[in-house]
C-alpha positions in Angstrom: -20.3 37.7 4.6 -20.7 34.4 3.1 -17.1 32.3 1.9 -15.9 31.0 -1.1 -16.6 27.4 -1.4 -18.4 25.6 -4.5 -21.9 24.7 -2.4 -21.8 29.0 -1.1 -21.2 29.8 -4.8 -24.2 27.6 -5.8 -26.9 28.7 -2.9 -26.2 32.5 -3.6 -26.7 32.4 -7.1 -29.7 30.5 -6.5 -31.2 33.2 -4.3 -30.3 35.6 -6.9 -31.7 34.3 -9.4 -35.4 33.8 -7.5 -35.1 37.0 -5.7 -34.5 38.7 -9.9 -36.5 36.7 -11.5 -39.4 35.4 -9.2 -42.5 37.0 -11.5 -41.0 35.4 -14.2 -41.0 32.0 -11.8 -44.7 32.2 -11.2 -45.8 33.0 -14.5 -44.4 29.5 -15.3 -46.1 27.9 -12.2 -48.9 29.8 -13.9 -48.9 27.9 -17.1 -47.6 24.8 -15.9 -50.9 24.7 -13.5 -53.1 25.7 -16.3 -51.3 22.6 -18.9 -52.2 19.8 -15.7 -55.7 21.7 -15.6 -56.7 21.2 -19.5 -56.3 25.2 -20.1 -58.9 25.8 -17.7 -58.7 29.7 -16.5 -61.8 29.0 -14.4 -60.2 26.1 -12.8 -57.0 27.8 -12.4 -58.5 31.1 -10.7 -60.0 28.7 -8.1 -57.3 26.7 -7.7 -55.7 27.8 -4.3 -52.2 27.7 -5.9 -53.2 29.6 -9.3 -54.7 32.1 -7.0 -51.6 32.7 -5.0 -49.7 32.7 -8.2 -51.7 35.4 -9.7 -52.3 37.7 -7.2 -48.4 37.6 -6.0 -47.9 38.9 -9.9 -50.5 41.3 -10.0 -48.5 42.4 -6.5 -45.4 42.4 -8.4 -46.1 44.4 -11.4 -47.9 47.3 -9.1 -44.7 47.3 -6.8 -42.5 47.8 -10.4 -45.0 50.4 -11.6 -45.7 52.6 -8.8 -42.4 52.3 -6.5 -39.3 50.5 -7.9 -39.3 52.4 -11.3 -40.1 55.9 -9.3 -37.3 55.8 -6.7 -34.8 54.6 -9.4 -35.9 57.7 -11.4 -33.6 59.9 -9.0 -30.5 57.8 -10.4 -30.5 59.8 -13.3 -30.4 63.0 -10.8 -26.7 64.9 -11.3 -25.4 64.6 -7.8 -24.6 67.8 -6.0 -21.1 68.1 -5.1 -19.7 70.1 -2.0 -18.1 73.8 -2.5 -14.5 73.5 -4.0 -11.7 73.4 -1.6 -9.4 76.7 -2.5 -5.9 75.5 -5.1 -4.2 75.3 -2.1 -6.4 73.1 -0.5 -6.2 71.0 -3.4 -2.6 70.8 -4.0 -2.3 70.0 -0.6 -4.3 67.2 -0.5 -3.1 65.9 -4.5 0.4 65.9 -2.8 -0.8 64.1 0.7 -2.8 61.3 -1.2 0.2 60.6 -3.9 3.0 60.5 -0.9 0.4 57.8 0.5 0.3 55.7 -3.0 2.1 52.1 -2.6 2.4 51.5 -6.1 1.4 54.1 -8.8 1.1 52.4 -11.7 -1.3 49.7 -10.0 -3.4 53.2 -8.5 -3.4 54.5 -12.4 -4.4 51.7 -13.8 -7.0 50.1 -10.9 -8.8 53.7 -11.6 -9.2 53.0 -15.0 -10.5 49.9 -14.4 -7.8 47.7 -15.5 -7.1 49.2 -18.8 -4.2 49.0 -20.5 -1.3 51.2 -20.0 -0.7 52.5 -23.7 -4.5 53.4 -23.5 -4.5 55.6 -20.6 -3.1 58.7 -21.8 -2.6 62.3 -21.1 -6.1 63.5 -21.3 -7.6 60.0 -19.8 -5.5 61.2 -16.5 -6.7 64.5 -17.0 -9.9 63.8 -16.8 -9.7 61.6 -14.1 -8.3 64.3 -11.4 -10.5 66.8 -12.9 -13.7 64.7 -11.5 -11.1 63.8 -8.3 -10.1 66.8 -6.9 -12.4 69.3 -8.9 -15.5 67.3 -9.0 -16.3 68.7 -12.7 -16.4 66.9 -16.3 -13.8 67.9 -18.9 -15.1 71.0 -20.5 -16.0 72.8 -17.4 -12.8 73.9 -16.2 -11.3 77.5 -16.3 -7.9 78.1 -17.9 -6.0 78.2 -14.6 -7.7 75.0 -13.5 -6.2 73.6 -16.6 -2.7 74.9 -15.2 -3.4 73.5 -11.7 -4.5 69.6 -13.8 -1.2 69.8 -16.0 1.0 70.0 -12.1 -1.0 67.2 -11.0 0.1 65.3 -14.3 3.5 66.3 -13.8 3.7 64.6 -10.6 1.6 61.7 -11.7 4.5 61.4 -14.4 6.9 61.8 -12.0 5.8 58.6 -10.0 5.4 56.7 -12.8 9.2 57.3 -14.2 7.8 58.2 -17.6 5.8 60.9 -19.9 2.5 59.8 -20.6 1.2 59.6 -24.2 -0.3 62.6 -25.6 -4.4 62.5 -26.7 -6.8 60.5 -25.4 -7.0 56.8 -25.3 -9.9 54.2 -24.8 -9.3 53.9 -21.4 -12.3 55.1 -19.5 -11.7 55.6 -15.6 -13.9 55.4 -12.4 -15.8 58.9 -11.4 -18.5 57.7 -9.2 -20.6 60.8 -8.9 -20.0 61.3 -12.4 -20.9 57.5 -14.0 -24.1 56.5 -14.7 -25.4 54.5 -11.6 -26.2 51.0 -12.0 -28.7 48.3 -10.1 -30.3 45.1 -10.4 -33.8 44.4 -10.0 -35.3 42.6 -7.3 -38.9 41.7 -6.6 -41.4 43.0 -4.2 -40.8 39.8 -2.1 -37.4 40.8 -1.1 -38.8 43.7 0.6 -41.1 41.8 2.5 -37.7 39.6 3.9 -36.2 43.0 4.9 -39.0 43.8 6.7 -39.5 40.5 8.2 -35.6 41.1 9.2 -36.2 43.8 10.4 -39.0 42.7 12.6 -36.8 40.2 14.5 -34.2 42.8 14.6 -36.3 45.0 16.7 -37.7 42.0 19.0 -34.2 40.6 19.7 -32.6 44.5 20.7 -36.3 45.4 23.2 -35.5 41.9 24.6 -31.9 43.3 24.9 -32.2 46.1 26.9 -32.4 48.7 24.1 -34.7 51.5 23.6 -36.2 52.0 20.1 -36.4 55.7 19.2 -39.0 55.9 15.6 -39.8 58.0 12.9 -42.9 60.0 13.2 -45.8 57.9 11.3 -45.8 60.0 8.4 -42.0 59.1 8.0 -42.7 55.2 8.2 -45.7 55.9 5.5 -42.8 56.8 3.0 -41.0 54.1 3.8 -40.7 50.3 1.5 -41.2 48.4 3.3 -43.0 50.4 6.1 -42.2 50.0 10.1 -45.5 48.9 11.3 -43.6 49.0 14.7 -42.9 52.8 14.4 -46.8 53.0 14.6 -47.2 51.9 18.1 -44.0 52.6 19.2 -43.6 54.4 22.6 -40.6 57.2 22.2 -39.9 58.7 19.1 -36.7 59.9 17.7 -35.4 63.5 18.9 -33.6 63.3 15.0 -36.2 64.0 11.8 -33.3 62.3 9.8 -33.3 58.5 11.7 -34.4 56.3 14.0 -32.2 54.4 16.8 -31.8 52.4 19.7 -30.7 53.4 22.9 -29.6 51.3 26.3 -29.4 53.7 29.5 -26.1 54.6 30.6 -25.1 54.2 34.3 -22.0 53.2 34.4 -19.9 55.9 36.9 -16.7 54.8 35.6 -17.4 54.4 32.0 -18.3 56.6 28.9 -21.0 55.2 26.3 -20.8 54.3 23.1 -21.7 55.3 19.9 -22.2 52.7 17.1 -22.7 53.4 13.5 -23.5 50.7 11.5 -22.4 49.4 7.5 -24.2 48.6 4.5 -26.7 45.7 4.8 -29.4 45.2 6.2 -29.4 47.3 9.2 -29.0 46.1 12.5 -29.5 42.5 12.7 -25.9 41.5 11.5 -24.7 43.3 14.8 -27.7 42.1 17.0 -25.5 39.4 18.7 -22.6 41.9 19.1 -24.6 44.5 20.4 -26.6 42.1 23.2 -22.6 40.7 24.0 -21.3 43.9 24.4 -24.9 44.7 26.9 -24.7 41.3 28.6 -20.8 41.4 29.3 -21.3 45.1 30.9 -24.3 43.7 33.1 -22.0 40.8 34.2 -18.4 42.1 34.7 -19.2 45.9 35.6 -20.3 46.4 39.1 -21.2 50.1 38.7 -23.9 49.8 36.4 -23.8 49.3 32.5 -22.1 51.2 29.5 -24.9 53.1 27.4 -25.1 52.6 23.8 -26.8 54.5 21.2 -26.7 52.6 17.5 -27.8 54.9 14.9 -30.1 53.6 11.9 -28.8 54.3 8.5 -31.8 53.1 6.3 -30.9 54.5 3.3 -27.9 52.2 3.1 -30.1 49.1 5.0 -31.5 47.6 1.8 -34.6 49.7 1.5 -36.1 52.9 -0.6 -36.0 56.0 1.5 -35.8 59.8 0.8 -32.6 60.9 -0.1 -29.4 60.3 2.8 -29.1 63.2 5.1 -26.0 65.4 4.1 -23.2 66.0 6.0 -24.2 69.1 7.8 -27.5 67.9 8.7 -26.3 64.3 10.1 -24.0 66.3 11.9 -26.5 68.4 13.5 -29.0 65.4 14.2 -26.2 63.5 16.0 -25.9 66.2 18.5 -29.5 66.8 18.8 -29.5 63.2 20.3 -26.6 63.6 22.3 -28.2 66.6 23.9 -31.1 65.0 24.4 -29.7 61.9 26.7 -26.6 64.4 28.2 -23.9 62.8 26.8 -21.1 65.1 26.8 -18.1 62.6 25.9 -18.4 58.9 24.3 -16.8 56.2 22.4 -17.5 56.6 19.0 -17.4 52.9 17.0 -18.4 52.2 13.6 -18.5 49.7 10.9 -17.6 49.8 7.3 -19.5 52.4 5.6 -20.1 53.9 9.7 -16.6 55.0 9.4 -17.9 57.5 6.7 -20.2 59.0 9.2 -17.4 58.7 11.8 -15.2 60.8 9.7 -17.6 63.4 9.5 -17.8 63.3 13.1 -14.2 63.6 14.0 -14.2 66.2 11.6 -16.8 68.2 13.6 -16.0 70.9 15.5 -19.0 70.7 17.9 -18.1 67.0 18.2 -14.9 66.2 17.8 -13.8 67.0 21.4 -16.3 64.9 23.0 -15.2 61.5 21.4 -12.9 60.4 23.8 -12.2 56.8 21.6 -12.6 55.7 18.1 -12.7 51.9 17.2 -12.9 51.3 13.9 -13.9 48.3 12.2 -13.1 47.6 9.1 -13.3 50.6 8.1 -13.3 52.0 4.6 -11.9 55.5 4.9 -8.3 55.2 5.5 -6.7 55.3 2.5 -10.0 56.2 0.9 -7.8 57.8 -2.7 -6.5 54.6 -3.5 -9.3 52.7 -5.9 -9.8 49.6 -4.2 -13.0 50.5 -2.3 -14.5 52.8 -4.7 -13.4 49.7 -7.9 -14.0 46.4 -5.3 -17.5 47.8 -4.4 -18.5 49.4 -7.3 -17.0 48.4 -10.5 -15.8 44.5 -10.1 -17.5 41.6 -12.3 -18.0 39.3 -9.5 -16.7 35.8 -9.4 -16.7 33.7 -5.8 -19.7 33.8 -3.7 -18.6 36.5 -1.3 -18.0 38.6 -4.4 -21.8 38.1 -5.8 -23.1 38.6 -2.4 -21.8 41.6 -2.3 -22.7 42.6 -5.7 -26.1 41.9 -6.1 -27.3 42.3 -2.5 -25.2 45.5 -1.7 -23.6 47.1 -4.5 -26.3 46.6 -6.9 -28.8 47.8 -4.5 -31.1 50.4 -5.4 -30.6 52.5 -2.4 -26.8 51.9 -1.4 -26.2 52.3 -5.3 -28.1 55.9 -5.2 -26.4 56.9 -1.8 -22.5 56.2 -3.0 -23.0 56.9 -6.9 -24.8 60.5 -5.8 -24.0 61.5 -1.9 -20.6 60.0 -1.2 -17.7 62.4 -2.0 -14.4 61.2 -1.3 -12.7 64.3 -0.3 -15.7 64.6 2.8 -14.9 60.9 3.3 -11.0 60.0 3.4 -10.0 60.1 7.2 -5.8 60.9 8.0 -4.3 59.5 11.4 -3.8 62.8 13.0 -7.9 63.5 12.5 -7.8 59.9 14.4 -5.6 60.5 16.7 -7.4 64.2 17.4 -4.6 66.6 16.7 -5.2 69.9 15.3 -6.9 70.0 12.2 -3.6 70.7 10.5 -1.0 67.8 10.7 1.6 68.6 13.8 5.1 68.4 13.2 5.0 65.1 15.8 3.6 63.7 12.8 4.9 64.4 9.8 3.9 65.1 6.8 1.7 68.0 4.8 -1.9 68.7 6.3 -4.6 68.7 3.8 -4.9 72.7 4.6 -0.6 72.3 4.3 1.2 73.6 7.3 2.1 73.0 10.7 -0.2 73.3 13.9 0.3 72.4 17.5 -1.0 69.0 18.7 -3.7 68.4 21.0 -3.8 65.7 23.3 -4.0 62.4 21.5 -7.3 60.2 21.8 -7.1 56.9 22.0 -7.7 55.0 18.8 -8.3 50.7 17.7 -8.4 50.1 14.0 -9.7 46.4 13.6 -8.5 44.8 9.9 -9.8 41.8 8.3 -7.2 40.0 6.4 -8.9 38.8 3.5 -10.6 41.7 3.3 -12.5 41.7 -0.3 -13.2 45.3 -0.3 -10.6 47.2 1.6 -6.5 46.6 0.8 -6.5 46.0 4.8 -2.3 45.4 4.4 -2.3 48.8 2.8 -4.0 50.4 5.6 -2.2 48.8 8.3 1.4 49.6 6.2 0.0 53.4 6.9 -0.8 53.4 10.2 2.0 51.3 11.3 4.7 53.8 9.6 6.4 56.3 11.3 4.1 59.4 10.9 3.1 59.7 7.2 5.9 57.7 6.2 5.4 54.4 3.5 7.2 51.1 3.7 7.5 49.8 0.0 6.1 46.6 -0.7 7.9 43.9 -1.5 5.5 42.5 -4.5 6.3 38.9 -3.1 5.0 39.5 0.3 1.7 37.6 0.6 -1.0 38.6 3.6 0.1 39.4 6.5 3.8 38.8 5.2 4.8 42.7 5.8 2.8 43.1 8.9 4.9 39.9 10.5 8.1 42.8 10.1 6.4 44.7 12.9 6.8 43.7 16.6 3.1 42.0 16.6 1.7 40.1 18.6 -0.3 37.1 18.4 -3.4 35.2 19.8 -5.3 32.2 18.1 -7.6 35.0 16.0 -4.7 37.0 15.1 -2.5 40.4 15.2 -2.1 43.2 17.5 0.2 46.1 17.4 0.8 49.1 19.4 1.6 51.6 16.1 4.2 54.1 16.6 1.6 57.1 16.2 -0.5 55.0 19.3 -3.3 53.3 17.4 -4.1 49.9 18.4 -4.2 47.5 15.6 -6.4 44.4 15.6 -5.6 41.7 12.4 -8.2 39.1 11.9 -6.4 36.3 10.4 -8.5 34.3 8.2 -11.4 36.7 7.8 -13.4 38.7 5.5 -15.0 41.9 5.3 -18.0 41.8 8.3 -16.9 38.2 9.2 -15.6 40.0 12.7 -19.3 39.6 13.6 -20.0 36.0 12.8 -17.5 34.4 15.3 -18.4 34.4 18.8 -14.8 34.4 19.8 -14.3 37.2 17.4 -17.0 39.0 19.3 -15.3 38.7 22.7 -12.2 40.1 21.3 -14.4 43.3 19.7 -16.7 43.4 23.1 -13.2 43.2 25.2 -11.6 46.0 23.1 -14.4 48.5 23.2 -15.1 48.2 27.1 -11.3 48.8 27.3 -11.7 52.4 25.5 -14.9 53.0 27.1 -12.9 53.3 31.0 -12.3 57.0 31.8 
């Protein structure tokens, strides 16, 4: 992730602009070369330049035709939500994800997009938990449904200290499988960087150590653009649904990791961390080196794919390659949008047991009800240059747009500290709290768990997240709307290095903070990396 300053601001929108518009570029180049040659088409055609020109536009207009306007067909698809929880499922979790709201009026109002108050009304909110905990439009609930919305509003009245206006006002909130999805172009020529990207990617991780596992050739065929490596590639992929890289494990001490990647373009922002994490091992460990198997996401890597494996089937492909290389317990660490996939696998009862650690970083789960990753990634106008870099080259991407907008459900998503922590699948009394099936259970052993926080963070609330896993089971500490950054976290016995934070929470979970840093910038500091690399060879000792 790029900064803020005026000279970042200037280059991004620059590469924007050419990566939007470049047909429109060389059809000017076009008729500029045509004015210096007197009008001439014959002398344009065999100019070398006017050639170039026109034959990239041709190239452009057959890409639009025949594959961008296609795959963005399937944006107008309904997405297909997951079977209902039962109402006490529901209530459960409406009451778990309100005892876990900071500040309810900012929550009501950052889900309607910043509207004003006197135009969010009873039916706006009505509608809003209809799509959040019923995943239908208004219309298509049933009478006791209705029953079930007006309790919610009761308690959404409650925490706000007042009624809320009858009817329906102007306001118009965020339901992201609901809402039309919405990209931005961008030409056949950024494909050709991805796959160039991704290129170097693959040369830098077989250089590395790592083991590429491909698609089968008829998979890369459907791919834009294409793996010509998968083509010649010597071991394929014991998963249908994705490819991934693989570095032998032989450390006798040591369990291996699991890395799940974020959005972007796959691999090669974690390349260095990756080969750090490899080189340390080879270095410091004397009984051989810690495995690693990253997983490729490509449907949220900047390219068009088939539609993103559900959650069943990612499940099942997961511990297809597990089986495969006989790893029967691992460190599971993910990135970002990996923490999605992480969820799902801590939810998993064929793989939950087996992950021995968790390191999250910067994840986007926790506290996944409140609106800031669902409005910061989806919904806000961009200003600064992080904020358009992650608009136009993430948000408004075709494929990242299609996955979130139609395959991410919240409910599947959200991840709780005892799920973490690997308690029962009900919250234990050690905690606190109401489980989101409500009840008590008895506590399994605790895993160990690191979740690393960025804090200027432009997509995740990251002082939110680290008020809820520093409080005392599900407990909140109320803000103090005066405390700036890390002001609230400096309350907590921390302490502090030159890159920032740690804490021991009261619940067990190691807590990095990264002063100074944004969302992904973890990976863009060596001294960053160390810290990461350090952390994750620490959870991976048996």
């Amino acid at each position: 992730m790029i900064g803020t300053s005026i000279p970042e601001y200037i280059f991004i929108r620059i590469c924007i602009f050419m990566l939007q518009y470049t047909s429109l570029l060389c059809v000017l180049c076009l008729v500029l070369l045509a004015a210096t040659l007197s009008w001439s088409l014959a002398a344009v055609l065999s100019h070398p330049l006017g050639i170039v020109l026109l034959l990239y536009c041709i190239a452009d207009v057959l890409y639009a035709i025949l594959i961008y306007i296609p795959h963005n067909r399937r944006l107008k698809n309904e997405a297909i939500h997951p079977p209902q929880h039962s109402r006490e499922e529901r209530r459960a979790l409406f009451q778990r994800c309100f005892t876990n709201v900071p500040d309810v009026r900012r929550y009501v109002q950052m889900w309607f997009l910043g509207a004003d108050e006197s135009e969010i009304r009873r039916d706006n909110v009505h509608d809003f938990i209809l799509w959040a905990f019923l995943d239908k439009r208004p219309g298509q609930e049933s009478d006791e449904e209705d029953e079930e919305l007006d309790e919610y509003i009761e308690i959404v009245e409650g925490r706000l200290g007042r009624r809320l206006e009858p009817g329906r006002g102007k306001a118009e909130s965020l339901r992201l499988t609901l809402d039309e999805v919405e990209t931005r172009y961008r030409s056949v020529v950024w494909y050709f960087l991805v796959g160039v990207v991704d290129f170097v990617s693959h040369c830098r991780l077989a250089h590395s150590g790592f083991h590429y596992h491909a698609h089968s050739p008829s998979t890369t065929r459907s791919l834009i653009p294409p793996r010509l490596q998968d083509l010649v590639a010597q071991r394929h992929s014991e998963s249908d649904g994705f490819t991934y890289w693989h570095r032998p494990h032989t450390a006798s001490d040591k369990l291996p990791v699991v890395f799940l990647h974020g959005i972007g373009i796959g691999l090669y922002p974690y390349v260095p961390f990756l080969t750090q994490l490899n080189s340390q091992s080879k270095e410091q460990d004397g009984k051989g080196q810690i495995g690693i198997i990253a997983i490729e996401i490509l449907p949220v890597s900047f390219r068009l794919t088939e539609e993103p494996l559900d959650r069943a089937e990612f499940l099942k492909q997961v511990a297809t390659i597990l089986v495969a290389h006989g790893w029967d317990r691992f460190v599971l660490a993910s990135h970002s949008y990996g923490s999605v996939l992480a969820t799902h696998m801590l939810r998993s009862e064929n793989l939950t047991d087996r992950i021995a650690s968790v390191v999250l970083i910067d994840p986007v789960t926790i506290l996944l009800h409140l609106p800031d990753v669902a409005y910061n990634f989806t919904r806000r106008r961009p200003k600064g240059a992080n904020e358009w870099q992650l608009w136009y080259f993430a948000s408004m991407d075709p494929g990242v747009a299609h996955c979130l907008g139609r395959h991410f459900f919240w409910k599947d998503n959200i991840v709780w500290k005892e799920e973490l922590l690997g308690v029962a699948g009900r919250l234990p009394a050690e905690v606190g709290g109401v489980g989101d099936q409500g009840g008590q259970d008895t506590a399994r052993p605790r895993r160990n768990v690191a979740v690393c926080l960025a804090e200027r963070d432009l997509i995740v609330d990251t002082s939110a997240v680290a008020q809820y896993l520093s409080a005392d089971g599900d407990g909140w500490v109320t803000p103090n709307p005066a405390d700036k950054g890390d002001a609230r976290l400096k309350e907590q016995p921390m302490e502090r290095d030159r890159l920032g934070y740690s804490l021991l929470t009261r619940d067990g979970i190691e807590l990095l903070w990264f002063s100074g840093l944004d969302h992904a910038q973890v990976f863009d500091s060596r001294q960053a990396q160390d810290r990461l690399c350090s952390l994750i060879r620490r959870h991976c000792t048996k």
